[in-house]
BARO-607965 format. One line per field, with one value per residue (C-alpha): residue number from 0; residue in three letters; chain; x, y, z. Coordinates in Angstrom, 2 decimals, padded with zeros to 5 digits. Each point is the difference from the previous one (the first is absolute). Layout:
seq (NUM,...)
type (ALA,...)
mol (A,...)
c1 (X,...)
c2 (Y,...)
c3 (Z,...)
//
This chain:
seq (0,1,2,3,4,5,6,7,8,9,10,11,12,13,14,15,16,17,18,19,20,21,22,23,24,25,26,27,28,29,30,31,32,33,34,35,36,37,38,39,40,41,42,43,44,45,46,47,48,49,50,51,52,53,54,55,56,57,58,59,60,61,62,63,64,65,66,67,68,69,70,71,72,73,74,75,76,77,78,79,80,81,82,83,84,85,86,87,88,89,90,91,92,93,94,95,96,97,98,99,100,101,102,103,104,105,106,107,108,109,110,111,112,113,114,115,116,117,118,119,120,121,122,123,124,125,126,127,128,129,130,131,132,133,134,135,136,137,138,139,140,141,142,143,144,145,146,147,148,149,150,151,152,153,154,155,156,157,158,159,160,161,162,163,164,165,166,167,168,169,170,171,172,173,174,175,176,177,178,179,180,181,182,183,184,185,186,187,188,189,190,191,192,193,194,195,196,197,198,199,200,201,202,203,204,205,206,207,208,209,210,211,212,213,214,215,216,217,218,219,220,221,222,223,224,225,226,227,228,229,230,231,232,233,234,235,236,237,238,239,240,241,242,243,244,245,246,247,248,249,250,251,252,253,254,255,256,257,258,259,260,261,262,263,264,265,266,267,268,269,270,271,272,273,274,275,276,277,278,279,280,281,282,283,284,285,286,287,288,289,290,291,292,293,294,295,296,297,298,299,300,301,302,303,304,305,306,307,308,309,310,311,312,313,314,315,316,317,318,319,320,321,322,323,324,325,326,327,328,329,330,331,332,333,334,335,336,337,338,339,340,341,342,343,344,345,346,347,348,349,350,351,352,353,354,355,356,357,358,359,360,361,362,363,364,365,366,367,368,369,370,371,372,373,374,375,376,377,378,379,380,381,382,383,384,385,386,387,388,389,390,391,392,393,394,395,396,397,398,399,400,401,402,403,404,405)
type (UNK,UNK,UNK,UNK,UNK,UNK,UNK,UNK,UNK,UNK,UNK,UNK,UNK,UNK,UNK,UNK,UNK,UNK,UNK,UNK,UNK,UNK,UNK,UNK,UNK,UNK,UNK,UNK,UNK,UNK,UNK,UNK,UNK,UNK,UNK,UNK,UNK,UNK,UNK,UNK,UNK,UNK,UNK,UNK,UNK,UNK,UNK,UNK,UNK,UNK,UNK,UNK,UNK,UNK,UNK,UNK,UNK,UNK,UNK,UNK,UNK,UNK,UNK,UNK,UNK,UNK,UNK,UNK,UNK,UNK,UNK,UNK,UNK,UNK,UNK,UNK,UNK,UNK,UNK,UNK,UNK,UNK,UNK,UNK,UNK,UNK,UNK,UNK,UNK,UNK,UNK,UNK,UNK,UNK,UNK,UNK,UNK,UNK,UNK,UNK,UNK,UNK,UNK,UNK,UNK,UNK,UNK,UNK,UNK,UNK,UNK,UNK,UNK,UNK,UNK,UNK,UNK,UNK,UNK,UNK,UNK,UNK,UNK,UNK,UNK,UNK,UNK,UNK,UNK,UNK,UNK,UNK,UNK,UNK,UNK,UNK,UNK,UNK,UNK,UNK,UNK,UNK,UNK,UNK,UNK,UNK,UNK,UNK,UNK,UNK,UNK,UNK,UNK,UNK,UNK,UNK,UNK,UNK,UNK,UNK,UNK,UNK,UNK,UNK,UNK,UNK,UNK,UNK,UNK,UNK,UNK,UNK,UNK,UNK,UNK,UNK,UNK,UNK,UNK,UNK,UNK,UNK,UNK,UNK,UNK,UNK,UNK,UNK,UNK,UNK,UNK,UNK,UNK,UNK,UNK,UNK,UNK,UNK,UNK,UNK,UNK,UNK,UNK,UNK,UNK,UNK,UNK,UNK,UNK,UNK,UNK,UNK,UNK,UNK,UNK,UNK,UNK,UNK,UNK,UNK,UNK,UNK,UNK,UNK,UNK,UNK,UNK,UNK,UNK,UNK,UNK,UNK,UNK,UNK,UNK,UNK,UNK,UNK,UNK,UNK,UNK,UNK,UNK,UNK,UNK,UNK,UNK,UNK,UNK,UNK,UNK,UNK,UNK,UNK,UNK,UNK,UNK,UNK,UNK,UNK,UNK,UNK,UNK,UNK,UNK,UNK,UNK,UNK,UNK,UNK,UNK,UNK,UNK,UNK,UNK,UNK,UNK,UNK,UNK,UNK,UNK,UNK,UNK,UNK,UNK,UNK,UNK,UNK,UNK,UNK,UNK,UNK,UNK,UNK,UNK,UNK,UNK,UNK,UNK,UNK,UNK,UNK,UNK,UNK,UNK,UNK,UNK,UNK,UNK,UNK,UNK,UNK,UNK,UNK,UNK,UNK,UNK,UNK,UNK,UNK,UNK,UNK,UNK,UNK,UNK,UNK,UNK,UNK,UNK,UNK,UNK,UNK,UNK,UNK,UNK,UNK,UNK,UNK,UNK,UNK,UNK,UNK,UNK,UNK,UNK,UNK,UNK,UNK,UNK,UNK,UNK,UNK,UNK,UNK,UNK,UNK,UNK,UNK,UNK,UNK,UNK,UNK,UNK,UNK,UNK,UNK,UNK,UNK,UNK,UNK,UNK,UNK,UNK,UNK,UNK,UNK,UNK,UNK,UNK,UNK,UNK,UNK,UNK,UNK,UNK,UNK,UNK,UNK,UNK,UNK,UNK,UNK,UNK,UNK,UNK,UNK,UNK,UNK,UNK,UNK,UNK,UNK,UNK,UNK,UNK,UNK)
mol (A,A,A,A,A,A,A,A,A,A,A,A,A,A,A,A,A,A,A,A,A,A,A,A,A,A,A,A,A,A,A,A,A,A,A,A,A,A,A,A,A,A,A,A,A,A,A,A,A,A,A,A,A,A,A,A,A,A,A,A,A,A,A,A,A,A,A,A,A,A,A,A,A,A,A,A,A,A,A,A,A,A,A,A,A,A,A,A,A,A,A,A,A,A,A,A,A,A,A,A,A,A,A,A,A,A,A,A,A,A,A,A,A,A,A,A,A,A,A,A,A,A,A,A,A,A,A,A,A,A,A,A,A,A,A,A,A,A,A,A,A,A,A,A,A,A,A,A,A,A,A,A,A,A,A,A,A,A,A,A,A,A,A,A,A,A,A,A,A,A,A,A,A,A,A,A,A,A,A,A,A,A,A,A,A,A,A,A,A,A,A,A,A,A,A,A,A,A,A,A,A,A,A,A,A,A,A,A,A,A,A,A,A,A,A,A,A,A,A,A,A,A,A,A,A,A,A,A,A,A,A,A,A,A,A,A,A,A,A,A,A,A,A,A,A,A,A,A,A,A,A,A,A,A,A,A,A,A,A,A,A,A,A,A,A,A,A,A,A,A,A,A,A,A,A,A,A,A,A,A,A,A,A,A,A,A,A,A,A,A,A,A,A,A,A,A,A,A,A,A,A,A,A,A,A,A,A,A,A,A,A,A,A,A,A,A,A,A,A,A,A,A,A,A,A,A,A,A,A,A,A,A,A,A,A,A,A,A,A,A,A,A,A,A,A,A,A,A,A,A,A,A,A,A,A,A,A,A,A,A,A,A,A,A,A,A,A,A,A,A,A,A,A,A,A,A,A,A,A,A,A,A,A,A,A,A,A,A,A,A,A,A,A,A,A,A,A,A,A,A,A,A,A,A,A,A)
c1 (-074.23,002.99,000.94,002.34,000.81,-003.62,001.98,-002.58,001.07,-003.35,-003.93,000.66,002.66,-002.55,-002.65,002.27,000.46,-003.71,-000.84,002.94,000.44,-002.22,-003.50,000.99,000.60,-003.13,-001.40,003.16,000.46,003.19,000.74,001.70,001.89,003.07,002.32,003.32,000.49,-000.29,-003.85,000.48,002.35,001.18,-003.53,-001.57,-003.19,-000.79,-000.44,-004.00,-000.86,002.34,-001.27,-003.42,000.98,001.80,-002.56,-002.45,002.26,-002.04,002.89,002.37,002.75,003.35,002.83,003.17,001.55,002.88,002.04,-002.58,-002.28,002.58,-000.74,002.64,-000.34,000.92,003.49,000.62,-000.79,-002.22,-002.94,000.40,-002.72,-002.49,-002.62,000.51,-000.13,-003.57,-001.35,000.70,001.68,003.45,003.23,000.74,-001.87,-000.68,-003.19,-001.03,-002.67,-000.17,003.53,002.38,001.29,-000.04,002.69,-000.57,003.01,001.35,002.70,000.48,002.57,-000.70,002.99,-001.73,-001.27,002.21,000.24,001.08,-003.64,-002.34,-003.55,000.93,002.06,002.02,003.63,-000.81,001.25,-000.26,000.17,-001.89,001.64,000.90,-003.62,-001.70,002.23,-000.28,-004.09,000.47,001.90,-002.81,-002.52,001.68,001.33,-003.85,-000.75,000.38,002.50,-001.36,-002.65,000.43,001.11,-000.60,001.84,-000.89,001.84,000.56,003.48,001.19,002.92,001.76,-000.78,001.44,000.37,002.30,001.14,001.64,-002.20,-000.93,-003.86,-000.65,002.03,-000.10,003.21,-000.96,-001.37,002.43,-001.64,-003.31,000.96,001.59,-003.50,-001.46,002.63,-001.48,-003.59,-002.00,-000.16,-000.43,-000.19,-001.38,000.90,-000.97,001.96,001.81,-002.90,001.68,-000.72,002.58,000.61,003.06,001.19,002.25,002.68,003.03,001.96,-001.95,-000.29,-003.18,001.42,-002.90,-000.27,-002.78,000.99,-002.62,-002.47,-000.40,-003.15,000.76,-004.11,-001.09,-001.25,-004.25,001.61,002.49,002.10,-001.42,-002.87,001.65,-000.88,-002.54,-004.18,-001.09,-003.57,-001.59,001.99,002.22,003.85,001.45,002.77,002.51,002.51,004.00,000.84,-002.78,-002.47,-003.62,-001.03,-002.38,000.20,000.53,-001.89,001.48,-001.27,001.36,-001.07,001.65,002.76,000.85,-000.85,-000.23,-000.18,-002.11,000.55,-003.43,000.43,-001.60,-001.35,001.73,-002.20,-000.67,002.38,002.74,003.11,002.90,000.81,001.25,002.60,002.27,002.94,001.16,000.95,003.93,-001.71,-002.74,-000.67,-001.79,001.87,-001.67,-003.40,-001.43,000.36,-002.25,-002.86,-000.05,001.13,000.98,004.05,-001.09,-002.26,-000.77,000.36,003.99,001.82,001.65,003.35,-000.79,-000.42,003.73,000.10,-003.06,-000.24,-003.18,-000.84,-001.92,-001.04,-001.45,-002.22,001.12,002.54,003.36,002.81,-001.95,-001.87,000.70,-000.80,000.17,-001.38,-001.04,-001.56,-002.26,000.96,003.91,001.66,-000.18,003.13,000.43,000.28,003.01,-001.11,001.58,-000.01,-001.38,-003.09,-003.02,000.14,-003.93,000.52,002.83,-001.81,-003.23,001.86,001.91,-003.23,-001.98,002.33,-002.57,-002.48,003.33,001.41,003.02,002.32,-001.61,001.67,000.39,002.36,001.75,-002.22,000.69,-002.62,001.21,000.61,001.56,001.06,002.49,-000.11,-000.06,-003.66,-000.32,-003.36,-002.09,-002.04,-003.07,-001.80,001.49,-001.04,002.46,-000.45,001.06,-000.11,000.98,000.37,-000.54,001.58,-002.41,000.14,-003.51,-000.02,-001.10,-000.39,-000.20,001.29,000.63,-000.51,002.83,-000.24,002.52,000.91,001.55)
c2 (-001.33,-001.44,-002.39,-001.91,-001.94,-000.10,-003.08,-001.43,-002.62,-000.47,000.12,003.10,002.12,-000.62,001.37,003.07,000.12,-000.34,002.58,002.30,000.14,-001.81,001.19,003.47,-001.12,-001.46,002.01,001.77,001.23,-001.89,-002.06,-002.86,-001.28,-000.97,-002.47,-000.59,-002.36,-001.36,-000.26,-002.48,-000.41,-004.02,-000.90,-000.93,-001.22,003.14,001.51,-000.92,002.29,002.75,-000.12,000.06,002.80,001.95,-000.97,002.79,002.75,-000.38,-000.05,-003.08,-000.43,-001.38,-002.10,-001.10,-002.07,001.33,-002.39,-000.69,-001.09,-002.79,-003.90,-000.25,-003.51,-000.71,-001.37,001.83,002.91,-002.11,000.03,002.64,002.11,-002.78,001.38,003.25,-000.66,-002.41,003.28,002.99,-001.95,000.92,001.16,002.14,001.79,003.01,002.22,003.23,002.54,003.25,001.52,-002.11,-003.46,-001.53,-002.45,-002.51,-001.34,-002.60,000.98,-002.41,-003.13,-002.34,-002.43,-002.81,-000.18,001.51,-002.27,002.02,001.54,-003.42,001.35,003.78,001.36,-001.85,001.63,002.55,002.73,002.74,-001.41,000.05,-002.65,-000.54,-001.73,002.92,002.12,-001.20,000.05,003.89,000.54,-001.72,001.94,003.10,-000.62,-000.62,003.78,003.25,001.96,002.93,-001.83,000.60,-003.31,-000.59,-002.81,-001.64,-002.29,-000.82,000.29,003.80,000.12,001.88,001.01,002.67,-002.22,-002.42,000.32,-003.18,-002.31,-002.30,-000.53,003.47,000.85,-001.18,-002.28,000.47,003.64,000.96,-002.10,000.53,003.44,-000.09,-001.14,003.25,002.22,002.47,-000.47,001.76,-002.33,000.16,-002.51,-000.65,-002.98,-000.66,-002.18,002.02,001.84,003.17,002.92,000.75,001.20,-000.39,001.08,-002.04,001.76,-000.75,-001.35,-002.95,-000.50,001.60,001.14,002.94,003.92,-000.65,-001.47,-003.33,000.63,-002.90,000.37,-002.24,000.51,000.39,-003.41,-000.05,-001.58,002.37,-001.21,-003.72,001.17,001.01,003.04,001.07,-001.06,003.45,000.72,-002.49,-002.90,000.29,000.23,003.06,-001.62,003.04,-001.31,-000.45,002.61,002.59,-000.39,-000.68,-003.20,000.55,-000.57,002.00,001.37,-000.42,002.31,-000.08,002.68,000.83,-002.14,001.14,-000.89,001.17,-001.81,001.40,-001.68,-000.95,-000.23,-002.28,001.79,003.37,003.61,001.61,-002.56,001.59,-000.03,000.51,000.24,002.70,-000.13,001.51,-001.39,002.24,-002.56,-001.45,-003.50,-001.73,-003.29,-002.28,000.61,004.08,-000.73,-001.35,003.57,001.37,-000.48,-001.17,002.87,001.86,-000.40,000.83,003.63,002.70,001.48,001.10,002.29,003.08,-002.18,-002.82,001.65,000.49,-003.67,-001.11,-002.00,000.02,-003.14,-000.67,-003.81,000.69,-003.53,-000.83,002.44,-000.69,001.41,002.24,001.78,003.10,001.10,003.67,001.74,003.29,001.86,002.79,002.55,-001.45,-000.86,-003.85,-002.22,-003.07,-003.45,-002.81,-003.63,-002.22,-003.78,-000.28,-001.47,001.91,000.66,-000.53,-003.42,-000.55,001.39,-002.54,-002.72,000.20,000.92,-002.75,-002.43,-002.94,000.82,-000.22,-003.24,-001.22,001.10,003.60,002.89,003.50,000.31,002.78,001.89,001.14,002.71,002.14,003.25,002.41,003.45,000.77,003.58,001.80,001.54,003.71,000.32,002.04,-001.73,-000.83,-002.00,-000.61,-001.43,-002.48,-000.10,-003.03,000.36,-003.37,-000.50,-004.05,-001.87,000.78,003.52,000.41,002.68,-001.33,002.12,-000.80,001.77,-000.03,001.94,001.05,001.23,001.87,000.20,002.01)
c3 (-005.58,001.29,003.05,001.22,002.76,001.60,001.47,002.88,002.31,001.58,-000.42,002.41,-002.43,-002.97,002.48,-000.24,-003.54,-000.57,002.09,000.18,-003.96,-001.92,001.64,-001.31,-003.54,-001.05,-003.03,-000.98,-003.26,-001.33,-002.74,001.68,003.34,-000.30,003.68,-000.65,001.96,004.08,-000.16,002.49,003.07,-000.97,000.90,-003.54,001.16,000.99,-003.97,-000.26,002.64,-001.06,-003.98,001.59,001.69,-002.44,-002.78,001.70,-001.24,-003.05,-002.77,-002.07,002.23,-001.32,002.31,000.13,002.99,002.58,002.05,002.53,-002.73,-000.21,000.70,002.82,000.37,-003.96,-000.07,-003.05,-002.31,-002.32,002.18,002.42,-002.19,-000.31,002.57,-001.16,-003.71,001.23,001.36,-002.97,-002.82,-001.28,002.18,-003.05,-002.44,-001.94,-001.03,-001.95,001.37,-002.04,-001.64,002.83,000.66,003.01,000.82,003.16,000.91,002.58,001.28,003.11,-000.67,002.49,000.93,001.59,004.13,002.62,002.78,002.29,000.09,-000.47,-001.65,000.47,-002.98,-002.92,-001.42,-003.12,-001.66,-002.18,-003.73,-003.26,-001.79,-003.78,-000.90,001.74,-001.84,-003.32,000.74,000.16,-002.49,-002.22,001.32,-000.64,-003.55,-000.57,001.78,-001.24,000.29,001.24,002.46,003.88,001.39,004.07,001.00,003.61,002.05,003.84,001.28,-001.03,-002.62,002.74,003.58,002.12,003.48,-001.49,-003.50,-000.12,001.46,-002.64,002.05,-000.85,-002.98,-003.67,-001.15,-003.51,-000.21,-002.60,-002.24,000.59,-000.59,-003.01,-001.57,000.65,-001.84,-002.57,002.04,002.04,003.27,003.65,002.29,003.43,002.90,003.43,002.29,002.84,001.71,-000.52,-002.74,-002.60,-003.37,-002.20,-003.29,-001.91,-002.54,-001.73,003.49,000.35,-003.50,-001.70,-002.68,-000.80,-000.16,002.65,003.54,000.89,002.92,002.30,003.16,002.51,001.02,003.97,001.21,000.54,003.14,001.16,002.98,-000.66,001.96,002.87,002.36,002.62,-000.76,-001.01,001.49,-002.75,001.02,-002.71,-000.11,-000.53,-002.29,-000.89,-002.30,002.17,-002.93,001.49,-002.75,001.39,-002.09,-002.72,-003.87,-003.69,-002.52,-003.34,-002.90,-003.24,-003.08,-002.70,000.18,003.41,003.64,003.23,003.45,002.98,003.91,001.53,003.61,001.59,003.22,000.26,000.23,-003.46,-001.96,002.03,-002.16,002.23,003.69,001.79,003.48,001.82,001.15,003.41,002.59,000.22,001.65,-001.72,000.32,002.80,002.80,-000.10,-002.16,003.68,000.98,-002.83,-001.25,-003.91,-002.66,002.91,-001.32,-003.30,-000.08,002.44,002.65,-000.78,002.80,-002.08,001.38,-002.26,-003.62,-000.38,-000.35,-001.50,-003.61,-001.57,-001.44,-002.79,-001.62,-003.12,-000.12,-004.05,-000.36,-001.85,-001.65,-001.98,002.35,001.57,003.53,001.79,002.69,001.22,002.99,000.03,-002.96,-000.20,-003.08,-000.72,000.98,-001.44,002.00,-000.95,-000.52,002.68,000.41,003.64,001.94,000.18,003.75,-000.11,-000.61,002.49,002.66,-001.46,000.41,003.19,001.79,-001.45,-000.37,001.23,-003.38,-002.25,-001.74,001.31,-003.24,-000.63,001.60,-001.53,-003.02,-002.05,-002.41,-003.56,000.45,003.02,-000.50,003.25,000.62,002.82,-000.44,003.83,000.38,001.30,000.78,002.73,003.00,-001.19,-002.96,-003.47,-003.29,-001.52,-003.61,-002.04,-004.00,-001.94,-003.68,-000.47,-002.64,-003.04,001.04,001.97,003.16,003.92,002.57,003.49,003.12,004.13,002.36,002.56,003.31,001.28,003.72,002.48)
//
């Protein structure tokens, strides 16, 4: 299993993660948990309850820290992991289950106290460092060969948002990669809140016949726990990239692996998200005149279809995947991957903007797929199809249903 960034910042946000994620856990068959990193929200006393919390899952669970796991109020790098190291041991560390190596990696160079922000957030970035370095290359010369290695860490070695950031982005992810040459690796973040997945080849320096897959995992806390109390109490949290929050399963055979999305709280494990895009204004100044979704679905007058888009946010898609649609007995027709919001979240947000953090607001996503084909359809009721490949090659299905109007 795989989290990251459960990130509470209150006794009421691990209330949700208890009983949003973790009270449909206990008694799962896995081998072990894995957070990288944010278990907390700066508030470090809160770990006891949280480990109590988590502990009912039932299985080992393995750690490493993000930068809200920090010690803000150490001057320096030297201590900044003390409470955290107190709590599960070592910043860094490696283990073996089965045929694969896992790597656990801290990735998150803190640069002393900002104060600009006094007891609220320190200066860090993205960097592994030469020690941390040299420990993996130990490990590895150790390993063999032609054992899967999964290497974890907190900040992504690349994000889509803001690829030179150095917050969010690795400084030193050339050489980190240059370790796992001539191996079968993947590797797997947290960080940004958002859902991604990159391959690394030959242009930023991984010098292998096989391209590097990097996960930037959905957060167990989504939008930072921001959104509307569902009818439990709890918030609804949809990632700013439209991904509901939830968490990973991991499985590796064989030498290979495969990831599966777990949301959280959508119908059926829902997969993707469906919309269509028909109206020239949306925004707040018309979603008072509307009642929610009403911008994004049915009814449509027969006047509107020359201009729809369908939209389509495939929750962990990426640049693998393949999207198409079709109604009734048509021929398929592919969708194109476009950086944009998911209009689901947009409309979210602006209606709810009292339930969402001050610095959350909807973002571009790397896993929108749209069609802008005109629709010819009849009045009446149609079945909009939606056929995605994923990433490892696995089929979803899902669909909408149009009205058409005269």
């Amino acid at each position: 299993m795989l989290f990251t960034d459960p990130q509470p910042e209150s006794h009421a946000e691990i209330d949700f993660i208890r009983d949003d994620v973790v009270g449909g856990l206990t008694g799962i068959e896995a081998a072990f948990g894995i957070t990288a990193g944010d278990i907390m929200f700066d508030d470090l006393s809160l770990y006891g309850r949280y480990n109590r919390i988590i502990g009912q899952i039932g299985l080992p669970w393995w750690n490493i820290g993000g930068n809200h796991d920090l010690n803000f109020e150490s001057p320096s790098a030297r201590y900044c992991r003390e409470t955290y190291k107190r709590v599960f041991g070592s910043n860094y560390y490696a283990f073996e289950y089965g045929d694969a190596l896992f790597l656990m990696l801290d990735n998150v160079d803190y640069q002393g106290a900002d104060p600009t922000k006094p007891r609220r957030a320190g200066k860090y970035r993205g960097f592994f460092g030469e020690r941390q370095l040299g420990f993996v290359a130990n490990v590895l010369r150790e390993t063999e060969s032609t054992r899967l290695v999964a290497a974890f860490m907190h900040i992504p070695l690349r994000n889509y948002l803001d690829p030179d950031d150095p917050s969010t982005n690795v400084a030193d992810r050339a050489k980190f990669l240059a370790l796992l040459e001539r191996r079968k690796a993947v590797s797997f973040s947290g960080h940004t809140h958002t859902t991604e997945h990159h391959y690394f080849g030959a242009t930023e320096g991984f010098l292998d016949s096989t391209p590097h897959h990097h996960h930037v995992l959905t957060a167990v806390s989504g939008s930072w726990w921001s959104g509307p109390l569902d009818r439990r109490g709890i918030a609804s949290a949809d990632s700013r990239d439209g991904t509901p929050h939830g968490f990973h399963i991991l499985s590796i055979d064989h030498g290979g692996y495969t990831t599966n999305f777990i949301p959280a709280n959508e119908p059926n494990g829902r997969q993707m998200r469906i919309s269509l895009d028909a109206k020239f204004h949306f925004g707040t100044d018309v979603f008072r005149d509307f009642r929610t979704g009403q911008l994004r679905g049915s009814p449509l007058g027969k006047d509107q279809l020359a201009s729809v888009t369908l939209v389509v946010d495939v929750f962990d898609g990426g640049p693998k995947t393949t999207v198409a649609y079709k109604i009734g007995e048509n021929a398929p027709i592919p969708m194109k991957r476009e950086t944009r919001p998911d209009p689901f979240v947009q409309e979210v947000f602006a209606r709810n903007r009292e339930t969402i953090k001050p610095w959350v607001k909807a973002e571009p996503s790397s896993h929108i797929w749209v069609a802008r084909r005109p629709l010819s359809l009849e009045l009446g009721a149609h079945a909009i199809d939606v056929h995605v490949v994923d990433e490892y090659g696995r089929d979803h299905h899902d669909s909408l249903i149009l009205e058409v109007t005269g």
